[in-house]
C-alpha positions, 0 to 999 in steps of 0.5 A: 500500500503506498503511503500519502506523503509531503515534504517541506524542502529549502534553500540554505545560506552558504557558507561565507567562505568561497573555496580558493588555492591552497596558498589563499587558505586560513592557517591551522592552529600550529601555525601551518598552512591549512590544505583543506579535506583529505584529497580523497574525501567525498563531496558532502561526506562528512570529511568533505561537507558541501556548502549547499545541497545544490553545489552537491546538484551542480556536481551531479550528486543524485538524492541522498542524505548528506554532510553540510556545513553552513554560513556561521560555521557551526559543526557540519550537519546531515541533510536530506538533498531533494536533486530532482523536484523543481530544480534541486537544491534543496534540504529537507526539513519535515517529512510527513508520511501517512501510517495506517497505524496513526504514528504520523499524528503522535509523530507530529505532537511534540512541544514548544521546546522541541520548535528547533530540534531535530526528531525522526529519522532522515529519510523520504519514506519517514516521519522527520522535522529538522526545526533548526534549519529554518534558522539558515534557510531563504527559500521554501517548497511544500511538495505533497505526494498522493496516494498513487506517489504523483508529486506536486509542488504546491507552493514555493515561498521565501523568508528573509528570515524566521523569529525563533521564539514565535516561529513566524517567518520574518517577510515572507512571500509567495513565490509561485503555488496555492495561496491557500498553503502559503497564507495558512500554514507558512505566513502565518503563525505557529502552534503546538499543543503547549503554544498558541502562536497562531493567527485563529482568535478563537483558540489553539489550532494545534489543540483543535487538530490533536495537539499537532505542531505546525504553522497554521493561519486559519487553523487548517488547510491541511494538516501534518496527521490530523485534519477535519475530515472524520476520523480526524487521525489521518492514516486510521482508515483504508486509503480513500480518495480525497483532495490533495491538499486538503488531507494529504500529511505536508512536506517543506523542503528548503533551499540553502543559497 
C-alpha cells in the first residue's frame, strides 16, 4: 500500500567562505598552512561537507542524505538533498508520511521546546522535522505526494528570515503555488499543543487538530496527521480518495543559497 506523503524542502545560506588555492587558505592552529579535506574525501561526506545541497546538484550528486556545513560555521550537519523536484537544491526539513497505524499524528505532537530540534529519522519514506534549519534557510517548497506517489509542488515561498521564539517567518512571500498553503500554514503563525502562536482568535489550532505542531493561519488547510475530515487521525482508515491538499500529511523542503 503506498503511503500519502509531503515534504517541506529549502534553500540554505552558504557558507561565507568561497573555496580558493591552497596558498589563499586560513592557517591551522600550529601555525601551518591549512590544505583543506583529505584529497580523497567525498563531496558532502562528512570529511568533505558541501556548502549547499545544490553545489552537491551542480556536481551531479543524485538524492541522498548528506554532510553540510553552513554560513556561521557551526559543526557540519546531515541533510536530506531533494536533486530532482523543481530544480534541486534543496534540504529537507519535515517529512510527513501517512501510517495506517496513526504514528504520523503522535509523530507530529511534540512541544514548544522541541520548535528547533531535530526528531525522526532522515529519510523520504519517514516521519522527520529538522526545526533548526529554518534558522539558515531563504527559500521554501511544500511538495505533497498522493496516494498513487504523483508529486506536486504546491507552493514555493521565501523568508528573509524566521523569529525563533514565535516561529513566524520574518517577510515572507509567495513565490509561485496555492495561496491557500502559503497564507495558512507558512505566513502565518505557529502552534503546538503547549503554544498558541497562531493567527485563529478563537483558540489553539494545534489543540483543535490533536495537539499537532505546525504553522497554521486559519487553523487548517491541511494538516501534518490530523485534519477535519472524520476520523480526524489521518492514516486510521483504508486509503480513500480525497483532495490533495486538503488531507494529504505536508512536506517543506528548503533551499540553502
Amino acid at each position: 500500500m503506498n503511503s500519502a506523503a509531503g515534504l517541506r524542502l529549502s534553500m540554505l545560506l552558504a557558507a561565507a567562505a568561497a573555496c580558493g588555492k591552497v596558498n589563499d587558505m586560513p592557517p591551522s592552529v600550529d601555525g601551518s598552512i591549512s590544505d583543506g579535506p583529505p584529497i580523497d574525501a567525498v563531496l558532502g561526506s562528512q570529511n568533505n561537507p558541501a556548502r549547499t545541497c545544490a553545489e552537491l546538484h551542480v556536481a551531479g550528486l543524485p538524492s541522498a542524505v548528506y554532510w553540510l556545513h553552513d554560513a556561521k560555521g557551526d559543526p557540519p550537519f546531515q541533510a536530506y538533498c531533494e536533486q530532482d523536484i523543481n530544480g534541486g537544491g534543496w534540504a529537507m526539513v519535515e517529512n510527513s508520511v501517512r501510517r495506517a497505524d496513526g504514528a504520523t499524528a503522535t509523530f507530529w505532537q511534540f512541544t514548544y521546546a522541541d520548535r528547533l530540534r531535530q526528531l525522526g529519522t532522515l529519510a523520504v519514506g519517514q516521519n522527520y522535522y529538522n526545526g533548526s534549519l529554518y534558522l539558515i534557510g531563504t527559500e521554501y517548497m511544500d511538495v505533497f505526494v498522493d496516494l498513487q506517489d504523483k508529486t506536486a509542488v504546491a507552493a514555493v515561498m521565501t523568508a528573509t528570515g524566521i523569529n525563533p521564539s514565535t516561529m513566524q517567518f520574518t517577510m515572507p512571500k509567495l513565490t509561485v503555488g496555492d495561496t491557500s498553503v502559503y497564507t495558512n500554514q507558512f505566513a502565518s503563525g505557529w502552534s503546538a499543543q503547549d503554544f498558541d502562536g497562531d493567527a485563529d482568535a478563537a483558540g489553539n489550532c494545534s489543540t483543535m487538530f490533536s495537539n499537532v505542531a505546525q504553522h497554521y493561519g486559519g487553523c487548517w488547510a491541511y494538516n501534518l496527521g490530523s485534519d477535519a475530515d472524520a476520523p480526524v487521525l489521518d492514516g486510521l482508515v483504508i486509503e480513500r480518495e480525497r483532495s490533495m491538499r486538503r488531507n494529504l500529511p505536508s512536506g517543506v523542503a528548503m533551499r540553502l543559497t
